[in-house]
PyMOL Python script that loads the backbone (N, CA, C, O; Angstrom):
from pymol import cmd

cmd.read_pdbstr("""\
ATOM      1  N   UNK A   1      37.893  95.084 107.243  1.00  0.00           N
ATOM      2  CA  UNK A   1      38.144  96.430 106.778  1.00  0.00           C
ATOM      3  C   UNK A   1      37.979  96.462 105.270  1.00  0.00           C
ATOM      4  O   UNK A   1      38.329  95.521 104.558  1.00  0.00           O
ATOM      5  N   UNK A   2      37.451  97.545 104.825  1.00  0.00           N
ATOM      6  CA  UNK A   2      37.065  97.672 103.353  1.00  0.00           C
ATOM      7  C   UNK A   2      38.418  98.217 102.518  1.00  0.00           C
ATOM      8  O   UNK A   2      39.521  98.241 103.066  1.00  0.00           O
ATOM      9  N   UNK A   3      38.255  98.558 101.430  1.00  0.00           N
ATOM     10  CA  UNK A   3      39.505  98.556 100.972  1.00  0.00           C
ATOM     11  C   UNK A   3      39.172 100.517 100.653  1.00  0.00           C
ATOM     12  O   UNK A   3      38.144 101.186 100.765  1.00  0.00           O
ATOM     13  N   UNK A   4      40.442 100.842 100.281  1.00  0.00           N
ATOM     14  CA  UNK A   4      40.363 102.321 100.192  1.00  0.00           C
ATOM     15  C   UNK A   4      39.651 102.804  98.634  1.00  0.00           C
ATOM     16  O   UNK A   4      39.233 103.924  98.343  1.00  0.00           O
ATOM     17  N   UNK A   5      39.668 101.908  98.009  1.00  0.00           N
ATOM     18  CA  UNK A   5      38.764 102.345  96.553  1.00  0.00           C
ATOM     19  C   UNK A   5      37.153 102.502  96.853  1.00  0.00           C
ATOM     20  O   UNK A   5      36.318 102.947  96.066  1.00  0.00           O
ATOM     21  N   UNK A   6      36.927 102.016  98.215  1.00  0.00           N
ATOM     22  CA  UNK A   6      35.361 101.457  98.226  1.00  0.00           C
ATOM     23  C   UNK A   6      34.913 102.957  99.419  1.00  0.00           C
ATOM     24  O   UNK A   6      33.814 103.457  99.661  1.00  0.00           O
ATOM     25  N   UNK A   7      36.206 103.280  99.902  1.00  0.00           N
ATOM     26  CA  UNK A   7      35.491 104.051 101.396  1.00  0.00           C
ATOM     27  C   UNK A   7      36.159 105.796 100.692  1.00  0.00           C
ATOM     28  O   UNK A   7      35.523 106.761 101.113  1.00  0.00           O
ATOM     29  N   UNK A   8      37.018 106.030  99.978  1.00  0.00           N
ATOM     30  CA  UNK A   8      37.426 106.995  99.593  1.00  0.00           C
ATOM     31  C   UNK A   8      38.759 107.712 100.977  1.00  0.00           C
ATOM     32  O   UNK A   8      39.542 108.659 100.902  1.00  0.00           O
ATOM     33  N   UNK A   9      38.575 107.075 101.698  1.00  0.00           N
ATOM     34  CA  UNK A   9      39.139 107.427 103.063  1.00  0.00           C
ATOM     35  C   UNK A   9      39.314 106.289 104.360  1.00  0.00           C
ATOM     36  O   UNK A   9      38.432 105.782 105.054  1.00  0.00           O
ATOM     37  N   UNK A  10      40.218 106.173 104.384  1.00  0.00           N
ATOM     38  CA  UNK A  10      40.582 105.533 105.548  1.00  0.00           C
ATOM     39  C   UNK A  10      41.467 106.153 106.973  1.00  0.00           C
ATOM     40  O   UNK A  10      42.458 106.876 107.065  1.00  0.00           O
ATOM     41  N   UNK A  11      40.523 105.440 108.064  1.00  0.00           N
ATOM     42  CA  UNK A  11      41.481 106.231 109.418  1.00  0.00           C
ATOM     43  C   UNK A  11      42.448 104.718 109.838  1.00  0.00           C
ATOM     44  O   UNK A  11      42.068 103.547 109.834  1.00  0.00           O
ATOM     45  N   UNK A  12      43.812 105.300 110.182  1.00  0.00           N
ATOM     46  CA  UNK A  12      44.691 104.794 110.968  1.00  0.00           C
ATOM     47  C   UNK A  12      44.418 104.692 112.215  1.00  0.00           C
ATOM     48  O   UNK A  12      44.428 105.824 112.699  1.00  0.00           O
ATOM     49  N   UNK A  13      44.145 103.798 113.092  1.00  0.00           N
ATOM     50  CA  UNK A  13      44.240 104.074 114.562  1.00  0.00           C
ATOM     51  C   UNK A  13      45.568 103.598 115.277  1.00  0.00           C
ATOM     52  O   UNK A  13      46.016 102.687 114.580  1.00  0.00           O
ATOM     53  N   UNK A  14      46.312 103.798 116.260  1.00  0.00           N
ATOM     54  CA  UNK A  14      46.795 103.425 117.633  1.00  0.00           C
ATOM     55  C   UNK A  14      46.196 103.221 119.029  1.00  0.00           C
ATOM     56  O   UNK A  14      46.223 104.004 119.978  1.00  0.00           O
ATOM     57  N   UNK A  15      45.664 102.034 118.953  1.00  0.00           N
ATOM     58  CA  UNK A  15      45.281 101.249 120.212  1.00  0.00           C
ATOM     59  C   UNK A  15      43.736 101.938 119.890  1.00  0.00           C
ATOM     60  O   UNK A  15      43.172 102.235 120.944  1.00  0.00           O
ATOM     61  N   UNK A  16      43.289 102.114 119.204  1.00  0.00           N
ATOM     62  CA  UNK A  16      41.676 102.859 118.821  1.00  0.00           C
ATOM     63  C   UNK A  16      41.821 104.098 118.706  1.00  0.00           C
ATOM     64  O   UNK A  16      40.885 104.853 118.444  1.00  0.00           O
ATOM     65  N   UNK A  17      42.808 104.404 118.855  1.00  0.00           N
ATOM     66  CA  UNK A  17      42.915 106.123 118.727  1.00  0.00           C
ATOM     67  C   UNK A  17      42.690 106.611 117.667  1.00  0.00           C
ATOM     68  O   UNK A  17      42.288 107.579 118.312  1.00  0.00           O
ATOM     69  N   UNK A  18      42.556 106.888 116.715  1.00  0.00           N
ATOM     70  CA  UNK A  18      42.543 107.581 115.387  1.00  0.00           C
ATOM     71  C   UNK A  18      43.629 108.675 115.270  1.00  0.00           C
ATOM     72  O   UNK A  18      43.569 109.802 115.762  1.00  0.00           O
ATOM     73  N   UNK A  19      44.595 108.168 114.559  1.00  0.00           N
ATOM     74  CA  UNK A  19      45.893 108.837 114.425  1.00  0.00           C
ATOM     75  C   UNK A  19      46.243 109.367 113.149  1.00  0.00           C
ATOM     76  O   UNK A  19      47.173 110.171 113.082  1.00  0.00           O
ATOM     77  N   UNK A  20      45.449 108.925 111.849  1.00  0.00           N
ATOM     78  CA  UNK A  20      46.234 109.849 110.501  1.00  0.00           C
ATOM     79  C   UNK A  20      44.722 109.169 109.649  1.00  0.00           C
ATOM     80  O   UNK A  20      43.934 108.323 110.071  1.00  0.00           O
ATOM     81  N   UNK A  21      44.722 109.701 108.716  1.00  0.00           N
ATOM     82  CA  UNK A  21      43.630 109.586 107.425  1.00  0.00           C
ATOM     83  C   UNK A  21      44.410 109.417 106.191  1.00  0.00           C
ATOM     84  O   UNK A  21      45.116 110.264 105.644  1.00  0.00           O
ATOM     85  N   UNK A  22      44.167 108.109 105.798  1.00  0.00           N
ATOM     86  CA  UNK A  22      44.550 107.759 104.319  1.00  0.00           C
ATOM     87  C   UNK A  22      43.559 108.521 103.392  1.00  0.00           C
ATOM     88  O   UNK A  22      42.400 108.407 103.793  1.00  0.00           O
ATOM     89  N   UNK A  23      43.686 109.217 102.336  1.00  0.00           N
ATOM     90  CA  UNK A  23      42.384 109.559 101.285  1.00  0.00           C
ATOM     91  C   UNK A  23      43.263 108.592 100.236  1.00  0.00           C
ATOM     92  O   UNK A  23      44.339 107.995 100.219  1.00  0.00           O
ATOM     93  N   UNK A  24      41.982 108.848  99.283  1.00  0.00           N
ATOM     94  CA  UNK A  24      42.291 108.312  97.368  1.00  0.00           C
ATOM     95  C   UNK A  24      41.852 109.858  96.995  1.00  0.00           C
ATOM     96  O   UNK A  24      40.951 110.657  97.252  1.00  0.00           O
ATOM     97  N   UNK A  25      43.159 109.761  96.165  1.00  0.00           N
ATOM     98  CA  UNK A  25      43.402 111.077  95.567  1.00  0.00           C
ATOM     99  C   UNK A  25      43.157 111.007  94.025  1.00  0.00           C
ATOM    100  O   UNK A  25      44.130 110.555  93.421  1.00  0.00           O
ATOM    101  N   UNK A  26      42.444 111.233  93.504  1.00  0.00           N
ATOM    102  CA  UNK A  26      41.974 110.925  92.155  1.00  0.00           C
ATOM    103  C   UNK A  26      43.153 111.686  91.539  1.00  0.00           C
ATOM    104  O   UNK A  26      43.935 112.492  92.042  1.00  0.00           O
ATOM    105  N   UNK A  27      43.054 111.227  90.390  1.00  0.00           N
ATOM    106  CA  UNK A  27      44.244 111.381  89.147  1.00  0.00           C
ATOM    107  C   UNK A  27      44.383 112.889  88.756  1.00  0.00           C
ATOM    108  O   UNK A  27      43.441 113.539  88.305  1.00  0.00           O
ATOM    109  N   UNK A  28      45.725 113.426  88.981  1.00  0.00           N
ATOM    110  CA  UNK A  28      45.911 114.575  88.754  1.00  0.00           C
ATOM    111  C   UNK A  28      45.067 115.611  89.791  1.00  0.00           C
ATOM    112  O   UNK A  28      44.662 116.722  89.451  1.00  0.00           O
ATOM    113  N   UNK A  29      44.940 115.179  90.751  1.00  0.00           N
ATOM    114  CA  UNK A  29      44.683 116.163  91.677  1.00  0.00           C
ATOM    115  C   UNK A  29      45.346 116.018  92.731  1.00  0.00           C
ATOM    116  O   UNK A  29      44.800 115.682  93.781  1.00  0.00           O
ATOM    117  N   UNK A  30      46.282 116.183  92.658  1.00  0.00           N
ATOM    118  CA  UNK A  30      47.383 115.804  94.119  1.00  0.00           C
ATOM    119  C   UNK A  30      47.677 117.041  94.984  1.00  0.00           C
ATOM    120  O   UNK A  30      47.667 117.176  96.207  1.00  0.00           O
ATOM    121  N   UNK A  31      47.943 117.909  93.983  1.00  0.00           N
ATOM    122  CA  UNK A  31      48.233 119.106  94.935  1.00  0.00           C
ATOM    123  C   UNK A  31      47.057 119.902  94.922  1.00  0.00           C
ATOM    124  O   UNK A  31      47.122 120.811  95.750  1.00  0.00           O
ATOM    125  N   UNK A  32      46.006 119.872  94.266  1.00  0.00           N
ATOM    126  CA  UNK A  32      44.853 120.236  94.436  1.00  0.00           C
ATOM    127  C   UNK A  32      44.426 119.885  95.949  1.00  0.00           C
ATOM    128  O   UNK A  32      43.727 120.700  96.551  1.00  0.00           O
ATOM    129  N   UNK A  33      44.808 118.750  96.547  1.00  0.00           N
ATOM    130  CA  UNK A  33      44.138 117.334  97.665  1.00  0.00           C
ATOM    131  C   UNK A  33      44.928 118.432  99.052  1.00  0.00           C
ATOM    132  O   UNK A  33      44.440 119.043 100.003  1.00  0.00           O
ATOM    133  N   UNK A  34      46.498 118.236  98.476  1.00  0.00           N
ATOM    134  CA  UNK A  34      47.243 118.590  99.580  1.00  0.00           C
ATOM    135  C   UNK A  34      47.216 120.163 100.105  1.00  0.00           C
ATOM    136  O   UNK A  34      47.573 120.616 101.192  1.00  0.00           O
ATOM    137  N   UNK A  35      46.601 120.908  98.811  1.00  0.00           N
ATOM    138  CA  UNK A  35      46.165 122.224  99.400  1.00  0.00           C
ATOM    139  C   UNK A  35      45.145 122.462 100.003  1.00  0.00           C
ATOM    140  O   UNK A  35      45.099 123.441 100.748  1.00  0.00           O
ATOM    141  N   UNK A  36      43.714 121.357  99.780  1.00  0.00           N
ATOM    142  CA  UNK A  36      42.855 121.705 100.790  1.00  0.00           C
ATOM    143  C   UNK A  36      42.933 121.447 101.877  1.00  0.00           C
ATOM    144  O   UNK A  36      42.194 121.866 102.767  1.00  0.00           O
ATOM    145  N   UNK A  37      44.439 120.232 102.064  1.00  0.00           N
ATOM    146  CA  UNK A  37      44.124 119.674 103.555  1.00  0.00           C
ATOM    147  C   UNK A  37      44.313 120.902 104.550  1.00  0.00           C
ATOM    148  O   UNK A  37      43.721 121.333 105.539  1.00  0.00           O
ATOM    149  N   UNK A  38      45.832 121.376 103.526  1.00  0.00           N
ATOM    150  CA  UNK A  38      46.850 122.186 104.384  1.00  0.00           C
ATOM    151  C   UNK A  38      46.025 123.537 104.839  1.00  0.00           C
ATOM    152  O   UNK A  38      46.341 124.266 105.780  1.00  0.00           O
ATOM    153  N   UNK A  39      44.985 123.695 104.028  1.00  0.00           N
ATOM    154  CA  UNK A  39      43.862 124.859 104.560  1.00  0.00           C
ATOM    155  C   UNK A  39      42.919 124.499 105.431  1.00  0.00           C
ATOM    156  O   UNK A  39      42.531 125.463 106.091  1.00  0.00           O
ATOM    157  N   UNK A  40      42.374 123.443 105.705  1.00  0.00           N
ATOM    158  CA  UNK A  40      41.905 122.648 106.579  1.00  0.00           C
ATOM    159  C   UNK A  40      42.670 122.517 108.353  1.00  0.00           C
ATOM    160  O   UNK A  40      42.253 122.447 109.509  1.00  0.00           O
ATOM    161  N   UNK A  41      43.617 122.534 107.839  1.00  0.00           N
ATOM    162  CA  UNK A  41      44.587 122.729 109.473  1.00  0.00           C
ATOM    163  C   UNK A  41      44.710 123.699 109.899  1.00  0.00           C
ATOM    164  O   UNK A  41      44.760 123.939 111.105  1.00  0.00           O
ATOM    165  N   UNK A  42      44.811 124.718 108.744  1.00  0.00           N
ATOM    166  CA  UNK A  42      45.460 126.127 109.052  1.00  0.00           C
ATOM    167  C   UNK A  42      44.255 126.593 109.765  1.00  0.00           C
ATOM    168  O   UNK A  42      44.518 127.204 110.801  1.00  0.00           O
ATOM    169  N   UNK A  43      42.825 126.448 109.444  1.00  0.00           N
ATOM    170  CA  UNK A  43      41.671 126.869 109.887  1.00  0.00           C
ATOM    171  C   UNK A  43      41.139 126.273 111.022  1.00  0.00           C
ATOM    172  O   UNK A  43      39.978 126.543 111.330  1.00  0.00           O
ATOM    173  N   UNK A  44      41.665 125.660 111.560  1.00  0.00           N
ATOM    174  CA  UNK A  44      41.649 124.405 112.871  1.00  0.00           C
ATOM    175  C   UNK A  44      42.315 125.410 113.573  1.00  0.00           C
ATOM    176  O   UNK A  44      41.711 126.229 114.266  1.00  0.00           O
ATOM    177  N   UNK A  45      44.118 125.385 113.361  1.00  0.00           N
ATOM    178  CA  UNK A  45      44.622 126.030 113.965  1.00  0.00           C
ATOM    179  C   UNK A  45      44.104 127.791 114.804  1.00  0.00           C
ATOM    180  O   UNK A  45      44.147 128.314 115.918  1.00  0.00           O
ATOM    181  N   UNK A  46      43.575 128.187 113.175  1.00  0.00           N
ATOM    182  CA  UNK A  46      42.981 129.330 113.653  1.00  0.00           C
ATOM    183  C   UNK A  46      41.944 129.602 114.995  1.00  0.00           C
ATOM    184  O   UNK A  46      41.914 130.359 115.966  1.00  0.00           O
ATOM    185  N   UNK A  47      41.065 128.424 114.382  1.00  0.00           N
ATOM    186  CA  UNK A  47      39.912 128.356 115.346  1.00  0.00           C
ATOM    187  C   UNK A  47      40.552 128.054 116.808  1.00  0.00           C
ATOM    188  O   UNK A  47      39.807 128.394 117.728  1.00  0.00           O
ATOM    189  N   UNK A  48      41.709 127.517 117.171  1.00  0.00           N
ATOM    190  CA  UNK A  48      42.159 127.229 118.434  1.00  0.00           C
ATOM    191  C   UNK A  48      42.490 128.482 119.083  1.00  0.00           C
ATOM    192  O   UNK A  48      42.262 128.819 120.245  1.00  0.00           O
ATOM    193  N   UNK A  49      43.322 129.404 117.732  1.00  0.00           N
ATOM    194  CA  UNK A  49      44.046 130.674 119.000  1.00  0.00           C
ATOM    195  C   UNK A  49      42.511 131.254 119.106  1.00  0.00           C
ATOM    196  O   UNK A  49      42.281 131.252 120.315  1.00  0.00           O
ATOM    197  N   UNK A  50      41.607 131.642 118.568  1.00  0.00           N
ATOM    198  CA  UNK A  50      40.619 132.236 118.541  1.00  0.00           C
ATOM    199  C   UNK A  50      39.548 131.689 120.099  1.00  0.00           C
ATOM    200  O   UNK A  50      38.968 132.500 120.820  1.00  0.00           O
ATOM    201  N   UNK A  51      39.526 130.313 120.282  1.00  0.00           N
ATOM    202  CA  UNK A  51      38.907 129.443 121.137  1.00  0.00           C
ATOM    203  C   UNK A  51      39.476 129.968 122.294  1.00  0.00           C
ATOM    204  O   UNK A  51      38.725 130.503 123.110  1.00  0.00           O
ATOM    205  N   UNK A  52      41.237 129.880 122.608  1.00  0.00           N
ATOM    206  CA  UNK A  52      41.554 130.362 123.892  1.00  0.00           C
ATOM    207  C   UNK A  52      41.740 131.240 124.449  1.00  0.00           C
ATOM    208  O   UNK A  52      42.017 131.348 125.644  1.00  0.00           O
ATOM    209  N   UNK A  53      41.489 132.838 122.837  1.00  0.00           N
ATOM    210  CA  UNK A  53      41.181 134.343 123.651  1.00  0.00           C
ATOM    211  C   UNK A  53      40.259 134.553 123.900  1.00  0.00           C
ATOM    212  O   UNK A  53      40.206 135.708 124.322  1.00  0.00           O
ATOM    213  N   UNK A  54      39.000 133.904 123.905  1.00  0.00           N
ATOM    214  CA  UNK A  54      37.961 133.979 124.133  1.00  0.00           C
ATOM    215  C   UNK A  54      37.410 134.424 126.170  1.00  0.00           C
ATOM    216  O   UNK A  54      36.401 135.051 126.494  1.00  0.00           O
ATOM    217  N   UNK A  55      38.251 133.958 126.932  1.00  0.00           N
ATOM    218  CA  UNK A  55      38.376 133.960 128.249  1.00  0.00           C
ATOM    219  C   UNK A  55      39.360 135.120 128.255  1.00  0.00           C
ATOM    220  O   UNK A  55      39.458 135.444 129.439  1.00  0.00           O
ATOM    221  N   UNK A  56      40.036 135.804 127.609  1.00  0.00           N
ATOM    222  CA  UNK A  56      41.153 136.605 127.920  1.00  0.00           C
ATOM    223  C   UNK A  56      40.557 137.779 128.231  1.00  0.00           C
ATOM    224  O   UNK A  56      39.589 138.178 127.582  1.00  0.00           O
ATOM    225  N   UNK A  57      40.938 138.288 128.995  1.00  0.00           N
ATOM    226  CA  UNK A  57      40.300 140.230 129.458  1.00  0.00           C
ATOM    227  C   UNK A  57      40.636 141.008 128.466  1.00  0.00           C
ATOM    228  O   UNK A  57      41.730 140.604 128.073  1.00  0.00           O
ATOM    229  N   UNK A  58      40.270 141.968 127.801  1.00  0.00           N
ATOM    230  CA  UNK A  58      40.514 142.817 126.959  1.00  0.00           C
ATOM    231  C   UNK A  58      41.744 143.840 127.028  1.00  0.00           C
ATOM    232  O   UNK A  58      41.454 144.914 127.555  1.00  0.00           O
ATOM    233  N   UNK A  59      42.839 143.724 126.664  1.00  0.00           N
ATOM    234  CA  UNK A  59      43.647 145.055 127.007  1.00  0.00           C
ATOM    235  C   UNK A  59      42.623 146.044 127.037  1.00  0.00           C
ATOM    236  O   UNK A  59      41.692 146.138 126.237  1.00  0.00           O
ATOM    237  N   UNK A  60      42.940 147.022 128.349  1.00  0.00           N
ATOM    238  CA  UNK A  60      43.336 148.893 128.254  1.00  0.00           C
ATOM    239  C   UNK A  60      43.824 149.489 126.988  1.00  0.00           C
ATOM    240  O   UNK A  60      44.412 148.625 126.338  1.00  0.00           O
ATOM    241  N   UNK A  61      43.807 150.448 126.493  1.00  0.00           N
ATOM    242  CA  UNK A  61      44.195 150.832 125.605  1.00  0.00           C
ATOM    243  C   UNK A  61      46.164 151.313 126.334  1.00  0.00           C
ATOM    244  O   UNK A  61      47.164 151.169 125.631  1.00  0.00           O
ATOM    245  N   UNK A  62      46.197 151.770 127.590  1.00  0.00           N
ATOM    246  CA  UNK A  62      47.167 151.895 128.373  1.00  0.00           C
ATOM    247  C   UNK A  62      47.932 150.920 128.108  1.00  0.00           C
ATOM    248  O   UNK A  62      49.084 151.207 127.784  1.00  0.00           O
ATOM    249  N   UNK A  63      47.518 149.424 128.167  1.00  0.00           N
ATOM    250  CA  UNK A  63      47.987 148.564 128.604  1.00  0.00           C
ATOM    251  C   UNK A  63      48.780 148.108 126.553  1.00  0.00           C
ATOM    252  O   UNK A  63      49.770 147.444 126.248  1.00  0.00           O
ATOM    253  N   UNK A  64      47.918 148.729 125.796  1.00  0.00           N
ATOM    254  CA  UNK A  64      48.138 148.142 124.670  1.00  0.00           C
ATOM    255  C   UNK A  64      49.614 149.017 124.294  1.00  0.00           C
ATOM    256  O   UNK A  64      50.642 148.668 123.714  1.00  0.00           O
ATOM    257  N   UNK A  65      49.191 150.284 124.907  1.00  0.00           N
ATOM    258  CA  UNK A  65      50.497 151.275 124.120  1.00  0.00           C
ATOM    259  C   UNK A  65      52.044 151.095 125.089  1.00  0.00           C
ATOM    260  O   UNK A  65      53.183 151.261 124.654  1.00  0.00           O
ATOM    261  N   UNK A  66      51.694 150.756 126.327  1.00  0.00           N
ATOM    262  CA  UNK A  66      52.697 149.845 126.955  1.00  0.00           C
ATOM    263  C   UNK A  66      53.455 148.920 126.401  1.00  0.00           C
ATOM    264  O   UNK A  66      54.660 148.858 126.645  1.00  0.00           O
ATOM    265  N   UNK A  67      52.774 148.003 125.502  1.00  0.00           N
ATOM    266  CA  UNK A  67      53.547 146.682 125.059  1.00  0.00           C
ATOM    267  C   UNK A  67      54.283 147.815 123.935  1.00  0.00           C
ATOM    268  O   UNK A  67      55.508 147.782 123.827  1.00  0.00           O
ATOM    269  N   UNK A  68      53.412 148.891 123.047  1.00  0.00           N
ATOM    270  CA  UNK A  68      54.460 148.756 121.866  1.00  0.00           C
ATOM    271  C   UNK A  68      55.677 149.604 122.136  1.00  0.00           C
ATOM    272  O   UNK A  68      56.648 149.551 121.381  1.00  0.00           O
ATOM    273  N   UNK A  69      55.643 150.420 123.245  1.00  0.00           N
ATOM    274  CA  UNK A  69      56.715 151.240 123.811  1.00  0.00           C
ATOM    275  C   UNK A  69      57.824 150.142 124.242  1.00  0.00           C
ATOM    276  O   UNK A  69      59.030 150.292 124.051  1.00  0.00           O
ATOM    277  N   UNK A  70      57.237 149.033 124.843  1.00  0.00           N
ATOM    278  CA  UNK A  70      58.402 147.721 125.295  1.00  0.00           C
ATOM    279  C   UNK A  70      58.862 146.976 124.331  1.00  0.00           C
ATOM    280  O   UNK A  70      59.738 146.174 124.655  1.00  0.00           O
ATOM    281  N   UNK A  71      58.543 147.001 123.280  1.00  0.00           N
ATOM    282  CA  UNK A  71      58.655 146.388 121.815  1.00  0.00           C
ATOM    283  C   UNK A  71      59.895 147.262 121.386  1.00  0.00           C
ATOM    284  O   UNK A  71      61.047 146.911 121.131  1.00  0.00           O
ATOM    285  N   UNK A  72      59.194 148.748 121.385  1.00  0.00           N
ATOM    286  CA  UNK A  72      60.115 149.123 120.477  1.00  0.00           C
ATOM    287  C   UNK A  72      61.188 149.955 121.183  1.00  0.00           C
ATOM    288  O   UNK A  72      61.868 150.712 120.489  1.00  0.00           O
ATOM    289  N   UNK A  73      61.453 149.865 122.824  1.00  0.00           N
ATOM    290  CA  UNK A  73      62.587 149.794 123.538  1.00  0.00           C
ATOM    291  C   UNK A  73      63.426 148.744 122.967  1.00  0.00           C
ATOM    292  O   UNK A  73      64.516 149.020 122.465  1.00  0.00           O
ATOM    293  N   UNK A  74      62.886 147.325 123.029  1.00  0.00           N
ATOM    294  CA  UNK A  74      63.766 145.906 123.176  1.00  0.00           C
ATOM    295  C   UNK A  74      64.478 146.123 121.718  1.00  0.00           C
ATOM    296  O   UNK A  74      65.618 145.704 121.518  1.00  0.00           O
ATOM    297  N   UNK A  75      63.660 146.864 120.633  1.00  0.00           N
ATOM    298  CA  UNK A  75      63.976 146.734 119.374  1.00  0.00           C
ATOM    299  C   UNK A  75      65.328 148.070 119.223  1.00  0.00           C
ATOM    300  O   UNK A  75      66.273 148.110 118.436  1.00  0.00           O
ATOM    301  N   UNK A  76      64.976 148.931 120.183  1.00  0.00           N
ATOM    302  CA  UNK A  76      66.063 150.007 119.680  1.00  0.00           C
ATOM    303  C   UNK A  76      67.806 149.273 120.472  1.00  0.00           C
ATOM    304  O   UNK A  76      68.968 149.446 120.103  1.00  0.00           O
ATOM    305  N   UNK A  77      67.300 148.567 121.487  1.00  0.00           N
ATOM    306  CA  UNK A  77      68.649 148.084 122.034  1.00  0.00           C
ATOM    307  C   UNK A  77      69.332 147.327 121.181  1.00  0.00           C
ATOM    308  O   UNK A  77      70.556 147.396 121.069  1.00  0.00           O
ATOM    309  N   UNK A  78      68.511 146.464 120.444  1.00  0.00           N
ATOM    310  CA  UNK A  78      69.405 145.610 119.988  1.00  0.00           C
ATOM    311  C   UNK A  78      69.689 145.847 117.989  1.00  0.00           C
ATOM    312  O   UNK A  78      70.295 145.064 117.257  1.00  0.00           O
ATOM    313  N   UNK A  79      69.000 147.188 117.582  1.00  0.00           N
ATOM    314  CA  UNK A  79      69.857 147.511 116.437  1.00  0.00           C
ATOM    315  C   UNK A  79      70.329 148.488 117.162  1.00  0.00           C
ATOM    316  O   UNK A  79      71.198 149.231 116.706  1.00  0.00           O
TER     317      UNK A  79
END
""", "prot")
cmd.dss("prot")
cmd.show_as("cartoon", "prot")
cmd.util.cbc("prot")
cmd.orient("prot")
């Protein structure tokens, strides 16, 4: 295994799995590093809810003004 100055990045595995990513974070960019990751996930994440409405049927417009009438029943009961 090479060392992390030479690869800029290293993967962790479990049993070959690839489980976490070491980077080298050059000097004074730390939170520069940790904000792109954290945008990097967030956009993963995104892409997932986006991936599994993709199969979903489209509400009715019926069906849409239903939920907010049940919304804002559940909401008047409980203030």
């Amino acid at each position: 295994m090479g060392k992390l100055s030479d690869y800029g990045e290293i993967a962790i595995t479990d049993n070959g799995k690839p489980t976490a990513l070491l980077l080298q974070i050059p000097d004074g960019l730390f939170n520069e590093t940790l904000k792109a990751v954290r945008r990097v996930k967030a956009i993963k994440s995104l892409n997932d809810i986006w991936a599994k409405t993709k199969n979903l049927t489209p509400m009715t417009d019926e069906e849409i003004e239903a939920e907010i009438q049940a919304v804002r029943a559940e909401a008047k009961a409980v203030y």
